[in-house]
ZAZA-537982 format. One line per 5 residues: for each residue x, y, z of C-alpha. Coordinates in nm, 3 decimals, always signed. Each point is the difference from the previous one (the first is absolute). Layout:
N
X Y Z  ...
END
This chain:
282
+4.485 -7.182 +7.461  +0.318 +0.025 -0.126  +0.060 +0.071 -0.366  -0.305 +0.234 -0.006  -0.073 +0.329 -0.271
-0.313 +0.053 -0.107  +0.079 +0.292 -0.239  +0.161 -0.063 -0.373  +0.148 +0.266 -0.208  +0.147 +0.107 -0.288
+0.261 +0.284 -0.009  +0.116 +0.207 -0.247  +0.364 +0.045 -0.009  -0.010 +0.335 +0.128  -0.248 -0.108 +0.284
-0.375 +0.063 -0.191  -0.225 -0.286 +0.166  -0.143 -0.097 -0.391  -0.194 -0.341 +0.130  -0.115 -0.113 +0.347
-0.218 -0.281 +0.134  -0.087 -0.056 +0.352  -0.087 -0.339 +0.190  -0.011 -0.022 +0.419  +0.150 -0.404 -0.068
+0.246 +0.068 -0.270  +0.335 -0.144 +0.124  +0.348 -0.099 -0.115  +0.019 -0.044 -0.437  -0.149 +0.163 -0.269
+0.093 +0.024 -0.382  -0.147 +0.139 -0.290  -0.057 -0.158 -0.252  +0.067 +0.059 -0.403  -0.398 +0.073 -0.083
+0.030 +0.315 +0.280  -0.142 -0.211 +0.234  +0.119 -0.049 +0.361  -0.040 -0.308 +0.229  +0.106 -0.010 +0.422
-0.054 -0.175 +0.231  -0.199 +0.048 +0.327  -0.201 -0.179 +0.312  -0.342 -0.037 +0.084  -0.147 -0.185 +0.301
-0.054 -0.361 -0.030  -0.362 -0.136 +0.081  +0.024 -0.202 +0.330  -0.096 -0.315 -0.167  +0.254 +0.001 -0.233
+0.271 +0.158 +0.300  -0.057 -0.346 +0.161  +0.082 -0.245 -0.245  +0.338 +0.223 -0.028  +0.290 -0.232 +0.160
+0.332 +0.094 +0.199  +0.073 +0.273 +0.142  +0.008 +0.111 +0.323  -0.333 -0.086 +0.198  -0.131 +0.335 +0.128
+0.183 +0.248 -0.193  -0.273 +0.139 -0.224  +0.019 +0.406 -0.021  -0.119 +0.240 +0.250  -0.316 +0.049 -0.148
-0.038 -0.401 +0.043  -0.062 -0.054 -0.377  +0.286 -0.155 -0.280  +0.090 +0.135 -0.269  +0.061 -0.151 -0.397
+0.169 +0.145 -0.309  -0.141 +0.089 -0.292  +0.076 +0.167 -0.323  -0.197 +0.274 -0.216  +0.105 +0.128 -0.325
-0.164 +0.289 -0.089  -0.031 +0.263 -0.311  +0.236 +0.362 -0.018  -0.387 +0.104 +0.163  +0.009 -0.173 +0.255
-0.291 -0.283 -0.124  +0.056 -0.341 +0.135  +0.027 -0.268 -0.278  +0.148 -0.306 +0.164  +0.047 -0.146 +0.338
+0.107 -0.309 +0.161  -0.016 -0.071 +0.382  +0.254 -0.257 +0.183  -0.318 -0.167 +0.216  -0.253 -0.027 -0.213
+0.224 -0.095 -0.334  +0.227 -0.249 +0.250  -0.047 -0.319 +0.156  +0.148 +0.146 +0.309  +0.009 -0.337 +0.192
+0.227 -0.120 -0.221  +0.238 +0.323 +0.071  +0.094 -0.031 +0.404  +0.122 +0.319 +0.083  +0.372 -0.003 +0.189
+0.039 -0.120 +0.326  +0.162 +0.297 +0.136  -0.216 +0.270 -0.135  -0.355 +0.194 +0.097  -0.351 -0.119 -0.098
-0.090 +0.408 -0.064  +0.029 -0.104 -0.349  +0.042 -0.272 -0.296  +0.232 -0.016 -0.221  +0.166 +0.330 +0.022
+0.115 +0.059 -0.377  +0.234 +0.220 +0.000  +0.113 -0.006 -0.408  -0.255 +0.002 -0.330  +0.218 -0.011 -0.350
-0.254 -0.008 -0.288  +0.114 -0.232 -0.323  -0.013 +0.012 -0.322  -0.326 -0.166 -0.020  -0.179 +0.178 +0.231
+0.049 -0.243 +0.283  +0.180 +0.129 +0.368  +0.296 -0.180 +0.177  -0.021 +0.083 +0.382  +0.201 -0.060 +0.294
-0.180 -0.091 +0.327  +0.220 +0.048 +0.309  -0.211 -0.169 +0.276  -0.025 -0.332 -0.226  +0.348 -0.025 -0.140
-0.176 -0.023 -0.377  +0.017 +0.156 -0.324  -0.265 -0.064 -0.261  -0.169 +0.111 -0.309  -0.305 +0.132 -0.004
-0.220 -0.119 -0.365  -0.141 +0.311 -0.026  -0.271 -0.140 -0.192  -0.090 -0.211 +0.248  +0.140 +0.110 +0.331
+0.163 -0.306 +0.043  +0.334 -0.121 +0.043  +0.115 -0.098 -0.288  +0.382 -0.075 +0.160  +0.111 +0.004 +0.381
+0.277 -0.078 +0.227  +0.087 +0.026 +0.333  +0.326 -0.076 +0.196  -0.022 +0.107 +0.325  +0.365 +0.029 +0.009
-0.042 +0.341 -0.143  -0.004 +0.158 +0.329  -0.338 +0.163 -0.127  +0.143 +0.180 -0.311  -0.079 +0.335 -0.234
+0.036 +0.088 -0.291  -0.076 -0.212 -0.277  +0.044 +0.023 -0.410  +0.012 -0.191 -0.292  +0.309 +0.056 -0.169
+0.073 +0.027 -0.384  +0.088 -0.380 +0.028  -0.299 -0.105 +0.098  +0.139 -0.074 +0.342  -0.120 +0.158 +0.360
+0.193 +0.197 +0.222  -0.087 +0.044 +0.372  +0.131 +0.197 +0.315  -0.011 -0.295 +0.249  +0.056 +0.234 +0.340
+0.086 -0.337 +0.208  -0.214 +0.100 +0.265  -0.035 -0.334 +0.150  +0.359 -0.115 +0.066  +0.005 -0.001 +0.389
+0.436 +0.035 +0.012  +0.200 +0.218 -0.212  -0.292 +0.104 -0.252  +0.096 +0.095 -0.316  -0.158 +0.092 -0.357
+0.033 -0.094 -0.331  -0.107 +0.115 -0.342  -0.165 -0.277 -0.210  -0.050 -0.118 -0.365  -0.217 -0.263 -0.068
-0.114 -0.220 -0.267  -0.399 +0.012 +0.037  +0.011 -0.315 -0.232  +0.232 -0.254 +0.236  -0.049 +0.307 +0.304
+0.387 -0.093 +0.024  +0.221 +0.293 +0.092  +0.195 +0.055 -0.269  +0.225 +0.324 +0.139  +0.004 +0.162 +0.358
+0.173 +0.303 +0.154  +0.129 -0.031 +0.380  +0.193 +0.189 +0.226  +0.409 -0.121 +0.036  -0.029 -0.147 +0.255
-0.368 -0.002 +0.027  -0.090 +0.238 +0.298  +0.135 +0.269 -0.122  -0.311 -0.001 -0.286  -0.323 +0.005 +0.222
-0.346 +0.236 -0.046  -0.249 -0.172 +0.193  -0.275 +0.228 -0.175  -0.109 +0.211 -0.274  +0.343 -0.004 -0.331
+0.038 -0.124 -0.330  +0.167 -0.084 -0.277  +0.038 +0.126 -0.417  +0.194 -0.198 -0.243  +0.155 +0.267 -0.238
+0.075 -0.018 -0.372  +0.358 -0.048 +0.073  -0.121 -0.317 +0.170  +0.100 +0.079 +0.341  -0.242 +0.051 +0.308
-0.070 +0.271 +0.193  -0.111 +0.003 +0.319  -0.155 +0.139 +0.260  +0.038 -0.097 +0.365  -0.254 +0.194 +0.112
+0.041 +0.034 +0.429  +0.379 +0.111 -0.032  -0.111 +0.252 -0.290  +0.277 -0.140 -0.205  -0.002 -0.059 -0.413
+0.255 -0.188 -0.177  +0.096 -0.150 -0.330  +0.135 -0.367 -0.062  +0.102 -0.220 -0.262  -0.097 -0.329 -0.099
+0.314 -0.122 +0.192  -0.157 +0.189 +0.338  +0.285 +0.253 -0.017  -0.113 +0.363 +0.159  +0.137 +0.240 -0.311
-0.246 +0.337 +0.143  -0.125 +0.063 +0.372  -0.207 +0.296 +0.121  -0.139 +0.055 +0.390  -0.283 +0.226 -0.012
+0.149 +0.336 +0.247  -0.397 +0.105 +0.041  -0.209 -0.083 +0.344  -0.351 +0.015 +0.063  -0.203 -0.175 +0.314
-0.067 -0.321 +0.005  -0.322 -0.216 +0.070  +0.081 +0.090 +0.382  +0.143 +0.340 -0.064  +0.365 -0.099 +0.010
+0.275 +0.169 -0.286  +0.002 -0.270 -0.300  +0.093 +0.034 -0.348  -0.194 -0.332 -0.144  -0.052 +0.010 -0.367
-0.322 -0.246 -0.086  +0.123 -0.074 -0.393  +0.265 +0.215 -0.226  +0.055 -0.014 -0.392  +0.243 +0.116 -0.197
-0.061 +0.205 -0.330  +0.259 +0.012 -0.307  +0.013 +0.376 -0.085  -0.191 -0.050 -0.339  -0.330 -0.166 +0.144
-0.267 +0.132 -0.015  -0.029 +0.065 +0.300  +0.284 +0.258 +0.072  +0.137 +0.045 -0.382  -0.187 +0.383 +0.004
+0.094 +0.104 +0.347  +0.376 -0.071 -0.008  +0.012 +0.142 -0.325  -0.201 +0.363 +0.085  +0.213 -0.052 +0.385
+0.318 -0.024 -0.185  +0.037 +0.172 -0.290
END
């Protein structure tokens, strides 16, 4: 499926593999975390009596192999050791989480974005149910959800310094002149309190995989992810920096694309790239 590694690593800057960690299901996010940990995401089948109390969908689109599929997450020691886990159908009530109308029953859920908090506890995005929540990790419960399924099925989402959420919402699901929109939320009223959109709105439209990084000059930038294109706006949604990825690679069906999945920016004194540009430069 779509969305699909199976290999993590860690690279030295001048291309030494220094960590690894393999997993057939791992897919889409990963992070690690400020102990050394790391935590991704991946799928694993979903027993059949659980796969039939799953709603929407598409009747008769499970995968090939005739089986669906569910996210979970592992975090796991610098050694590889597994040392928590949570698992979308068994920690879900997943009758109470339809999946869209439009999509595949090969799997539930689809999450396609973990972003670990403070507290320990995970905000994820799940694409096929239009829903962002936060997973206690104490308890593996939701401890604060919300879905609008006028998202489009979005990606990307973050708690921000204000406490707010921020969200891709692709637009997917608009059936005439579809267009996207970058969101910030409230998670206390789940009113929208800020949004980015295209002038006029078509011209703004990723109907898969971007995202979105508020920076510490408070403007957003953003990543529209099919058209491999990155800009910068302000509060005011004026463009001030624009940058169209030049490099091609195949897509899903072999054909030349230049998608970027997520982008961040780095000031030159994180630390991050602080070393680098300095021994690059100097």
């Amino acid at each position: 499926m779509g969305g699909r590694g199976g290999l993590l690593r860690e690279y030295a800057w001048n291309g030494e593999v220094v960590w690894e960690h393999r997993h057939v299901g791992q897919h889409h996010d990963f992070r690690r975390l400020a102990d050394g940990n790391t935590i991704f995401l991946g799928w694993e089948k979903v027993p059949l009596e659980i796969e039939k109390r799953v709603l929407g969908g598409i009747a008769g689109t499970l995968h090939a192999d005739g089986c669906m599929y569910g996210d979970f997450i592992h975090e796991v020691t610098p050694d590889g050791k597994l040392v928590w886990e949570w698992h979308a159908c068994q920690d879900m009530e997943v009758e109470k989480y339809p999946l869209v109308p439009s999509q595949h029953r090969d799997e539930f859920a689809h999450a396609n974005a973990i972003s670990p908090q403070p507290n320990g506890d995970i905000l994820i995005s799940f694409r096929r149910l239009n829903t962002v929540a936060l997973i206690d990790r104490r308890t593996c419960k939701f401890n604060w959800e919300l879905r609008d399924d006028s998202w489009g099925m979005q990606h990307d989402c973050q708690t921000l310094a204000n406490g707010n959420i921020m969200l891709f919402a692709n637009g997917s699901n608009i059936p005439t002149n579809p267009f996207s929109r970058v969101i910030e939320l409230d998670p206390r009223t789940h009113k929208t309190v800020w949004e980015y959109r295209g002038k006029p709105t078509h011209t703004f439209f990723s109907p898969h995989i971007s995202g979105a990084q508020r920076l510490a000059n408070g403007n957003t930038l953003i990543c529209e992810g099919q058209w491999g294109r990155l800009f910068e706006v302000t509060p005011e949604n004026d463009i001030v920096w624009e940058y169209v990825s030049p490099f091609m690679g195949p897509d899903r069906n072999g054909d030349p694309s230049n998608e970027i999945f997520r982008a961040y920016r780095y000031d030159t004194n994180s630390l991050q790239i602080r070393d680098r540009l300095k021994s690059t430069y100097t």
